[in-house]
N, C-alpha and C positions, 0 to 999 in steps of 0.2 A: 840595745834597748831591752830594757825587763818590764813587765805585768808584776805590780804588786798590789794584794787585795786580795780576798775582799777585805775592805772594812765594811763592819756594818754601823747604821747610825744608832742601833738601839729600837726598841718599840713605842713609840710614842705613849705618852700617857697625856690625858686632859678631856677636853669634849673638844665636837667634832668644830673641824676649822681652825681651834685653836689647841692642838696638841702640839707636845713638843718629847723632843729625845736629845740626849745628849752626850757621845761617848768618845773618851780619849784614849788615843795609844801610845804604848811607852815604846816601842820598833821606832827606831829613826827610819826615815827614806832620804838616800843622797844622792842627787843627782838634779838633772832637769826636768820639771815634767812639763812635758809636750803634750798631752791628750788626760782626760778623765772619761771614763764612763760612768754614770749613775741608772741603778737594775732599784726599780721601786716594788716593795715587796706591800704584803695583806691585801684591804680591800685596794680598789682604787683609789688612788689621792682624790683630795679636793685640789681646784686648779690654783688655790693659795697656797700651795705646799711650798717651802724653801727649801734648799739645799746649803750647807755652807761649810767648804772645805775649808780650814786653816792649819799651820803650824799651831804646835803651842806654844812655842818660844820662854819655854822653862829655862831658865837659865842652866848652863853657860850660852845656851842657841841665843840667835838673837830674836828681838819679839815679833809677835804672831803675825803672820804674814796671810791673808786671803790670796788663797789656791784658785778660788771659784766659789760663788756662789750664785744660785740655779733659784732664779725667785720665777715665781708664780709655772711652774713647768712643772706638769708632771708624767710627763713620758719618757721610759729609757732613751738614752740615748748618746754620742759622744761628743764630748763638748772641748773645746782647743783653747785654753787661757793663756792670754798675754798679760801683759805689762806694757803701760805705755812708757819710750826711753825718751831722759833726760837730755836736753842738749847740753846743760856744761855741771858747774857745781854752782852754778845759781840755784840748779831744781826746778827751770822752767821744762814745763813738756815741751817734748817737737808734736807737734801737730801730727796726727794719723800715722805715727812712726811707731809699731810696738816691736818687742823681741821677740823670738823664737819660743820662748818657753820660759819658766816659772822656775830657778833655781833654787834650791831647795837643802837643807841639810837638819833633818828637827824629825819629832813626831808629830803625828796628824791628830785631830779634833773632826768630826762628823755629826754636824747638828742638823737636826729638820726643827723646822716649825709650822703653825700653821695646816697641823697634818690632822689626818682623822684618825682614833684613837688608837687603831692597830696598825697603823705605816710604819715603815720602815724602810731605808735604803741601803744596796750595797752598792761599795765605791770602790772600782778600782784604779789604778794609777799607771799610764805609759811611761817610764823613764830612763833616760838617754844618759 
C-alpha cells in the first residue's frame, strides 16, 4: 500500500457558507483506494463545508468517478469508500453488498464548497 498526497483543495474564495475552491491534478493514481483522510486547513469550517474527491476522467481515462464526497463534516478525519456491487449485467445493486475499495486509474479533482472564505483541505489517499 502507498500514502499519496497531499492534494490540496485550493483556498476558498466567495462569502462565508457559501465559498468554494476548486483544483485539479494532472499525476494519475492507480490502484485501489481503500481509505481517504481529509486535514481542513484556515479558520474552522462551517459545518456546510463539502468535500468531493473525483477522477476527472479526461479522456483516454474513463469518466469522473466519485472517490468520496464528505458533506456537511468538518472535522479531520478517515473515511473508507465503497461502491455498492452489481449482481449481474442487469445493473441491479445487491442489497448492503459493497466492495473493498474504489479502483481507480486517472487524476484527482478536490472541490470544497460551502466553505468559509479561507478553508481549504488536504487530501490524502491510502492505495493498494
Amino acid at each position: 500500500m502507498n500514502i499519496v498526497g497531499p492534494y490540496n483543495s485550493g483556498v476558498a474564495a466567495g462569502s462565508a457558507g457559501a465559498a468554494t475552491a476548486n483544483t485539479d491534478y494532472s499525476t494519475k493514481v492507480n490502484g485501489k483506494v481503500t481509505a481517504v483522510y481529509i486535514d481542513y486547513k484556515g479558520t474552522v469550517p462551517p459545518a456546510t463545508i463539502d468535500v468531493t474527491i473525483t477522477t476527472k476522467g479526461t479522456a483516454p481515462s474513463a469518466p469522473p468517478l466519485t472517490i468520496l464526497k464528505a458533506t456537511n463534516i468538518n472535522t479531520d478525519g478517515w473515511f473508507f469508500p465503497r461502491a455498492q456491487v452489481h449482481l449481474n449485467t442487469s445493473g441491479a445493486a445487491i442489497s448492503a453488498v459493497y466492495n473493498d475499495g474504489m479502483p481507480i486509474n486517472d487524476s484527482l479533482n478536490i472541490l470544497i464548497a460551502e466553505a468559509d472564505a479561507d478553508n481549504n483541505v488536504d487530501v490524502w489517499l491510502l492505495v493498494e
